[in-house]
SENU-897548 format. One line per 5 residues: number of its first residue (from 1); their letters; for each residue x, z, y of N, C-alpha, C. Coordinates in nm, 4 decimals, always signed. Example, Ala and Ser with C-alpha at 12.3 -4.5 7.8 and 13.67 -1.06 7.14 Angstrom:
1> AS> +1.3190/+0.7800/-0.5690/+1.2300/+0.7800/-0.4500/+1.3200/+0.7800/-0.3300 | +1.2850/+0.7080/-0.2250/+1.3670/+0.7140/-0.1060/+1.2900/+0.7870/+0.0030
***
This chain:
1> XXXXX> -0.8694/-2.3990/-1.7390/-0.8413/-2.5097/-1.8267/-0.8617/-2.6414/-1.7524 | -0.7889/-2.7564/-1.7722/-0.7994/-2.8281/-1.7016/-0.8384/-2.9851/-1.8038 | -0.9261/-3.0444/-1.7817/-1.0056/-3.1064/-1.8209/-0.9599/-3.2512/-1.7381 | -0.9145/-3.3670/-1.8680/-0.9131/-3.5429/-1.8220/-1.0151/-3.6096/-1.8731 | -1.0652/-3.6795/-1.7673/-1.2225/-3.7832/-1.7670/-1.0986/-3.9284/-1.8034
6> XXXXX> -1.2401/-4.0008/-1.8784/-1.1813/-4.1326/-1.8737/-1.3080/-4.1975/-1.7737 | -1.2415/-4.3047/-1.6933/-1.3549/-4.3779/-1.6743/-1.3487/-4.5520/-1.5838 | -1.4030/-4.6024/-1.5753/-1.3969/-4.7165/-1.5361/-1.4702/-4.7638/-1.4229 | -1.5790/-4.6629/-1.3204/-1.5871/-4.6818/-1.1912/-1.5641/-4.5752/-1.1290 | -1.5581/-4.6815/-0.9716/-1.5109/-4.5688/-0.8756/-1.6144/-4.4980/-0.8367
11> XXXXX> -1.6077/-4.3921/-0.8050/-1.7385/-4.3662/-0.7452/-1.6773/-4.2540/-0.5747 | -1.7273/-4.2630/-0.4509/-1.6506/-4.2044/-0.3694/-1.6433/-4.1032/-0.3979 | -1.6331/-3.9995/-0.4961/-1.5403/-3.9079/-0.5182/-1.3899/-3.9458/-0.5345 | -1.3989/-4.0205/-0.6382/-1.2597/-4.0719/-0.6981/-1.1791/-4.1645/-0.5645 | -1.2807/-4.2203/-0.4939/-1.1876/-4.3250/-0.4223/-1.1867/-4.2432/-0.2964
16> XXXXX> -1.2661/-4.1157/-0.2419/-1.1958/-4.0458/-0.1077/-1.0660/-3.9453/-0.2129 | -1.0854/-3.9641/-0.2775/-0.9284/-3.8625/-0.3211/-0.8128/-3.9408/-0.3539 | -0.8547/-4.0622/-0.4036/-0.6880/-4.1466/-0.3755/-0.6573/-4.1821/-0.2161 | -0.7563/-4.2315/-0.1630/-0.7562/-4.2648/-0.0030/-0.6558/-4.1405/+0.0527 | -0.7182/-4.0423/+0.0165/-0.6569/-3.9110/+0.0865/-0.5521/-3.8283/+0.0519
21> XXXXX> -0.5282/-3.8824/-0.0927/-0.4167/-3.8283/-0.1352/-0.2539/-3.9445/-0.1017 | -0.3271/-4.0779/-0.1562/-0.2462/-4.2005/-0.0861/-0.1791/-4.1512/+0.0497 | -0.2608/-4.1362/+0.1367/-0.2687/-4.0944/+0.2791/-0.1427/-3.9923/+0.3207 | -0.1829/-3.8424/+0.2367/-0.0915/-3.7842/+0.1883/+0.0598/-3.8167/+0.2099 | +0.0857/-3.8731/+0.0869/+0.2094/-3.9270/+0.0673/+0.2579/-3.9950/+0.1840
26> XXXXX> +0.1856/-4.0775/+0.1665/+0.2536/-4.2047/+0.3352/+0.2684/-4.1424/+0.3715 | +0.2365/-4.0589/+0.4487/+0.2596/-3.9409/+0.5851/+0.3626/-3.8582/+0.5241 | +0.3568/-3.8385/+0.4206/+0.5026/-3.7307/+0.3474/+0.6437/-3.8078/+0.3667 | +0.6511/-3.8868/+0.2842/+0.7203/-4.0202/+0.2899/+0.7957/-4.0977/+0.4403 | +0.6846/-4.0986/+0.5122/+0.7265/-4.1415/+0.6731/+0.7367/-4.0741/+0.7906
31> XXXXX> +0.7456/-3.8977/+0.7383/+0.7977/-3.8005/+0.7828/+0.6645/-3.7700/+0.9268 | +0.5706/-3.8286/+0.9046/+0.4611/-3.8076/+1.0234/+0.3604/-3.6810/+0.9667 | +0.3829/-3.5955/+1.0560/+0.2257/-3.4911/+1.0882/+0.1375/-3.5546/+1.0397 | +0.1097/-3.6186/+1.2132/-0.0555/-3.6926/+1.1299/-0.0615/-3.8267/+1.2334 | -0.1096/-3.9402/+1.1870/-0.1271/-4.0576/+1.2185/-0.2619/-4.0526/+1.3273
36> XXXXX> -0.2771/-4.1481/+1.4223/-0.3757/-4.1581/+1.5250/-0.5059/-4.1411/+1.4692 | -0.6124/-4.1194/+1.4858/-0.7561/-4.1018/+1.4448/-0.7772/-4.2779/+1.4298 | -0.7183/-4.3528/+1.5025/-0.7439/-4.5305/+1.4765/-0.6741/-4.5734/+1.3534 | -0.5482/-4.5040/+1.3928/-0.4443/-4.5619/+1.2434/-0.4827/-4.5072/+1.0910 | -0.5368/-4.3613/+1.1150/-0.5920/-4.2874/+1.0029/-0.7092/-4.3854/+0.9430
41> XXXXX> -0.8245/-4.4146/+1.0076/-0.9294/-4.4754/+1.0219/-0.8908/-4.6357/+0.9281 | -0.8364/-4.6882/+0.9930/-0.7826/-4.7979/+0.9586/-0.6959/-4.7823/+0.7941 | -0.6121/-4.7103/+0.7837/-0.5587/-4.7300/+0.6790/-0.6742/-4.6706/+0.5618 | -0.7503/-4.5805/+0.6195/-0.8386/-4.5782/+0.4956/-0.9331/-4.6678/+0.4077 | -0.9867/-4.7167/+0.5731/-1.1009/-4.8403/+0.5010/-0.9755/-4.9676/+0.4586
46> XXXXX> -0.8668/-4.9794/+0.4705/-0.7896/-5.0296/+0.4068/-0.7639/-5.0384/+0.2390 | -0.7512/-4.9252/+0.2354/-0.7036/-4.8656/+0.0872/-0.8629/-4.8760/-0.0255 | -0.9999/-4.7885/+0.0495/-1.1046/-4.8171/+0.0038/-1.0911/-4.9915/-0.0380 | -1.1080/-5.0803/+0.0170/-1.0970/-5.1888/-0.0187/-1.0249/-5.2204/-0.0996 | -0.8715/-5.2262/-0.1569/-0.8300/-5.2165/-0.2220/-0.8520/-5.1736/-0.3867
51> XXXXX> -0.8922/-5.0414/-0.3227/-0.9432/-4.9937/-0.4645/-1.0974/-5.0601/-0.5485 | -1.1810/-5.0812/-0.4471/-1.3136/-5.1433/-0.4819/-1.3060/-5.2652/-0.5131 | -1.2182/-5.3280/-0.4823/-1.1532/-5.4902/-0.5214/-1.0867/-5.5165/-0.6440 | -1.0622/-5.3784/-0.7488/-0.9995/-5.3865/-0.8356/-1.0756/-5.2597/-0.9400 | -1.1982/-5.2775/-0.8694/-1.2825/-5.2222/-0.9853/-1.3386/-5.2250/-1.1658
56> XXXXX> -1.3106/-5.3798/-1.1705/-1.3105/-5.4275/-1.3049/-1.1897/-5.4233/-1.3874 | -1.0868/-5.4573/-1.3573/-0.9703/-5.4388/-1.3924/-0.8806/-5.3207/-1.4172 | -0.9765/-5.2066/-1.3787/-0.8492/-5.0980/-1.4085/-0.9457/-4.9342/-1.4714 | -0.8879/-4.8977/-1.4897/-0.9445/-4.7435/-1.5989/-0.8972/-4.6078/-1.4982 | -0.9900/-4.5360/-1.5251/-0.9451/-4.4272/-1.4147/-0.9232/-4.2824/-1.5342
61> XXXXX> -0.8266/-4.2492/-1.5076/-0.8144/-4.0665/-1.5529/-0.8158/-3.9760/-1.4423 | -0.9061/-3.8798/-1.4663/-0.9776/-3.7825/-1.3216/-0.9196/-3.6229/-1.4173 | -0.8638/-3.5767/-1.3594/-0.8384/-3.4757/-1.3698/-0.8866/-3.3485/-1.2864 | -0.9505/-3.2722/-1.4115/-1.0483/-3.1441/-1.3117/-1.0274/-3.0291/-1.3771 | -0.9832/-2.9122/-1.2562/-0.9922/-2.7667/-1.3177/-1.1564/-2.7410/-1.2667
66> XXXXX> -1.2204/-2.6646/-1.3741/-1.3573/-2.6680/-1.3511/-1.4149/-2.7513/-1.2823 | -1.4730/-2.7581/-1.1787/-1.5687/-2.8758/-1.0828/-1.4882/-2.9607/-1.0090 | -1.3427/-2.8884/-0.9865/-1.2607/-2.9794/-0.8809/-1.1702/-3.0494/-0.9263 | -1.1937/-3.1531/-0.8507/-1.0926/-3.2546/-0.9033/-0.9529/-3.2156/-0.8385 | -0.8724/-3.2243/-0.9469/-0.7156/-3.2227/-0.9004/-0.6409/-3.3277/-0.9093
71> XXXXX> -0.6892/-3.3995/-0.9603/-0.5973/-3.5258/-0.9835/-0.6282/-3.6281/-1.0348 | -0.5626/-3.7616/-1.0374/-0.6222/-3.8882/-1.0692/-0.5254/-3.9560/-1.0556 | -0.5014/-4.1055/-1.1456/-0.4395/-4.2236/-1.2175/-0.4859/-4.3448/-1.2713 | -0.4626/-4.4343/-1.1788/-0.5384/-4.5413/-1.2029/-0.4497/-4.6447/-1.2900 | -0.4795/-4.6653/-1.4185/-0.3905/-4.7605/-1.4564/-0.4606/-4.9491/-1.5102
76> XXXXX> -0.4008/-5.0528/-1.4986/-0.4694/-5.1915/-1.4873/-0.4705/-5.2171/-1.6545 | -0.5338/-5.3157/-1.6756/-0.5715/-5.3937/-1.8086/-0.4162/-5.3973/-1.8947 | -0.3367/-5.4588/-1.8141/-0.2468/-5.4967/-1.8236/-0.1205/-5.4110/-1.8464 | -0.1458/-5.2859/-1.7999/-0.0623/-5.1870/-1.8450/+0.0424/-5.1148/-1.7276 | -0.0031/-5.1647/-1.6223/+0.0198/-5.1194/-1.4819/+0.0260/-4.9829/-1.4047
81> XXXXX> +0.0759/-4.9030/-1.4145/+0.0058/-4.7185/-1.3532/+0.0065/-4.7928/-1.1982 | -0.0890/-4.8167/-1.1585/-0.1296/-4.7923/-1.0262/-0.1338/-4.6839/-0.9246 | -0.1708/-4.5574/-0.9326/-0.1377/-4.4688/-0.9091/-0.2151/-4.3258/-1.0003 | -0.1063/-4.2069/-0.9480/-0.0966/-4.1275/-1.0277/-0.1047/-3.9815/-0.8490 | -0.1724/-3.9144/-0.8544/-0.1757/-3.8504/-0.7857/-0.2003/-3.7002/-0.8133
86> XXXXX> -0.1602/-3.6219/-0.7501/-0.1933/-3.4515/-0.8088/-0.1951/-3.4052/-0.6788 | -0.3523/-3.3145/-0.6134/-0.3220/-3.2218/-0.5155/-0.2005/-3.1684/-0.4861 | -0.2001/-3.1362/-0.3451/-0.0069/-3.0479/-0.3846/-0.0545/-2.9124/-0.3852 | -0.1833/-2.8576/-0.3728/-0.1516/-2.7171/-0.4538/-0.1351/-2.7103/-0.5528 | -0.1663/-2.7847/-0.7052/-0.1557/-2.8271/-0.8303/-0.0351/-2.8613/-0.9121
91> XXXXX> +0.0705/-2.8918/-0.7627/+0.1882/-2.9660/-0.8123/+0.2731/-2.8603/-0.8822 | +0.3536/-2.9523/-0.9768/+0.4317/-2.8738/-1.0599/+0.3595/-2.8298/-1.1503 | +0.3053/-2.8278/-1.1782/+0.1836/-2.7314/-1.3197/+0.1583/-2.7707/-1.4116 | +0.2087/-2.9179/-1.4044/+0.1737/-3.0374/-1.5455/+0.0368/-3.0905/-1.5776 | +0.0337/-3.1266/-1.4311/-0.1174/-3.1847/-1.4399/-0.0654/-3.3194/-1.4065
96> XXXXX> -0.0239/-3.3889/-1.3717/+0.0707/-3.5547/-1.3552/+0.1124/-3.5284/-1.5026 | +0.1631/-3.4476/-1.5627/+0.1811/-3.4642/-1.7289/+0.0749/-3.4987/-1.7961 | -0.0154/-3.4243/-1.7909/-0.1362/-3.4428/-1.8672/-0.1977/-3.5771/-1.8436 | -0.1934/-3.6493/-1.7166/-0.2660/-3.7328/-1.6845/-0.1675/-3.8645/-1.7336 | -0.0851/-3.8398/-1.7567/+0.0609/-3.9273/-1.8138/+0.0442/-3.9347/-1.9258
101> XXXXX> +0.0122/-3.8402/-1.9968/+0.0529/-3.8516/-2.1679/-0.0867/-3.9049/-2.2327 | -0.1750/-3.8833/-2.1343/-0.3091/-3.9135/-2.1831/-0.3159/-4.0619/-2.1848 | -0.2770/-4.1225/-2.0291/-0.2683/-4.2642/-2.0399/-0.1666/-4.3151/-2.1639 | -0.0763/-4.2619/-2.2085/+0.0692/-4.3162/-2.3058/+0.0042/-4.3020/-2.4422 | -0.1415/-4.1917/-2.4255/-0.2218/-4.2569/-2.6255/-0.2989/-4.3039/-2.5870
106> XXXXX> -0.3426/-4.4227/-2.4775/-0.4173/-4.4555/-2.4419/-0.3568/-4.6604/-2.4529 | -0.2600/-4.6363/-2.3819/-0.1883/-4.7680/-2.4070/-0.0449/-4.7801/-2.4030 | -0.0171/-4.8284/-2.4549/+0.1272/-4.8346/-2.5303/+0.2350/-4.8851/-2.4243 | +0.2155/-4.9596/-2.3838/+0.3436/-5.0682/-2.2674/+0.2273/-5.0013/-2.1290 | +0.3330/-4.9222/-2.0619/+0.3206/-4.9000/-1.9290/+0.4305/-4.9098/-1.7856
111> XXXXX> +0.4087/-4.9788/-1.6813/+0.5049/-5.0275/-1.6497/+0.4357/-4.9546/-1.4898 | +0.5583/-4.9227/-1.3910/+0.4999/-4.8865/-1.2700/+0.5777/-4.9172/-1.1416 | +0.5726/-4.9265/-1.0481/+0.6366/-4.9316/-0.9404/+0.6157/-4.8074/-0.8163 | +0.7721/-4.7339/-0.7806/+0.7337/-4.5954/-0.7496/+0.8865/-4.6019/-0.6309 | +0.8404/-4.4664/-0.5298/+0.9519/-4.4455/-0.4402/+1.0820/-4.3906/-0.4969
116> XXXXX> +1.1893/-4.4208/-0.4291/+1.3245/-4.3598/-0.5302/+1.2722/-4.1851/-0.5671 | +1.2644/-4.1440/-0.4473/+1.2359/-3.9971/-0.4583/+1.1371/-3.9565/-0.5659 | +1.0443/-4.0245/-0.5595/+0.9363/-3.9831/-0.7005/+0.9924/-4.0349/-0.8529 | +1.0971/-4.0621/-0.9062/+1.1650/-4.1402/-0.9612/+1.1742/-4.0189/-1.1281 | +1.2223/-3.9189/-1.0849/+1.2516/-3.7693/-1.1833/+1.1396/-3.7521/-1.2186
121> XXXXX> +1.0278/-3.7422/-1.1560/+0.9326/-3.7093/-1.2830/+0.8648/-3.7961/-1.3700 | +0.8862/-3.9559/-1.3802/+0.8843/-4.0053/-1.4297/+0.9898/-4.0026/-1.5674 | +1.0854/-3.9996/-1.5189/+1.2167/-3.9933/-1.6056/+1.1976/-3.8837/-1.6847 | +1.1377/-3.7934/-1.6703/+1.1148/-3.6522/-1.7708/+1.0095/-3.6979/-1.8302 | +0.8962/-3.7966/-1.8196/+0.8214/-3.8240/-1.9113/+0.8283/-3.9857/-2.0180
126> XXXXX> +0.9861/-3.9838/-2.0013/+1.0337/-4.0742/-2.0973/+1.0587/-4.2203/-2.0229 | +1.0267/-4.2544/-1.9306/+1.0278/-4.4026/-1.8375/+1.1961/-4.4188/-1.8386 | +1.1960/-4.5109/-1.7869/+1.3734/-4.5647/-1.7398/+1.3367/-4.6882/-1.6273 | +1.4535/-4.7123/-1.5839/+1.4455/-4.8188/-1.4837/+1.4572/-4.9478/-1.4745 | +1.4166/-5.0111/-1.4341/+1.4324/-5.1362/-1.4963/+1.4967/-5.2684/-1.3834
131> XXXXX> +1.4194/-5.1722/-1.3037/+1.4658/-5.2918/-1.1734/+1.4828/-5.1581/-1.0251 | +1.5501/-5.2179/-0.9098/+1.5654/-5.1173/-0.8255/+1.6136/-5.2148/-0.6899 | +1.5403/-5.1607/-0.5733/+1.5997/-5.1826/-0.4320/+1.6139/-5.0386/-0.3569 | +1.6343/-5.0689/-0.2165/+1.6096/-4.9588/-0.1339/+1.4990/-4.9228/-0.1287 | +1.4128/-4.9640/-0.0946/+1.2554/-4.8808/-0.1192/+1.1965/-4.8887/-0.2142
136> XXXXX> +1.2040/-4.9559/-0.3399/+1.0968/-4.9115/-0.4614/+1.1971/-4.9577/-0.5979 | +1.1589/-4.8809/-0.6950/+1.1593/-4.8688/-0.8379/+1.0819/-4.9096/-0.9303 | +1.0843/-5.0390/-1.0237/+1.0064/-5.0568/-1.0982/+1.0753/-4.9663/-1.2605 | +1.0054/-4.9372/-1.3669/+0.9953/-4.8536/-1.4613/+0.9253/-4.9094/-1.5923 | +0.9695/-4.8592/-1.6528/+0.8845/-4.8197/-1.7668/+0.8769/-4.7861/-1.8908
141> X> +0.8055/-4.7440/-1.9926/+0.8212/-4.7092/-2.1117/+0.7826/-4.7748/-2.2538
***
């Protein structure tokens, strides 16, 4: 059974699993193995910052099958999905659903900015487009 936390700090659980799931992606996305031990290094304490800089402002949904976390979604005051992440052993299973629908009775106007390619599973959970370039998609519902 898979179990959504609400919550409002980070604590380095939550922020080494976006770091690393963030991480993830980029590297999915920019077709790289794996980035230098400097560049890795660097983009993390990058992103940590980021996230700790926007500690007051935003709500976290943690998604856990028993003890482990599978997933997490950070969305702002304002109605922002910041990010939305799911292990990729997890993927497909409707755990980005769960963590979606939870935020949508949670707050009403949600708006996001996402890669073309990640674009469909948004669209299956009701979003549309609103604005569009070559590299990003803004959305929402």
């Amino acid at each position: 059974m898979i179990e959504i936390r609400v919550s409002s700090i980070f604590n380095d659980e939550i922020i080494d699993f976006l770091v690393d799931e963030s991480y993830r992606l980029y590297a999915k996305l920019k077709g790289i193995e794996q980035l230098s031990s400097k560049n890795t290094e660097f983009l993390k304490e990058k992103l940590k910052k980021l996230y700790i800089c926007d500690t007051d402002r935003i709500k976290i949904y943690v998604a856990y099958k028993e003890k482990l976390m599978i997933g997490c979604a950070c969305i702002t005051n304002d109605g922002c999905l910041r990010d939305l992440y799911v292990k990729e052993e997890y993927q497909n299973q409707g755990v980005g659903s769960l963590l979606l629908n939870q935020i949508l009775y949670d707050v009403k106007d949600v708006f996001l900015t996402t890669y073309p390619n990640l674009t469909e599973f948004y669209r299956k959970n009701g979003f549309h487009i609103i604005q569009q370039n070559e590299n990003s998609i803004e959305m929402k519902k």
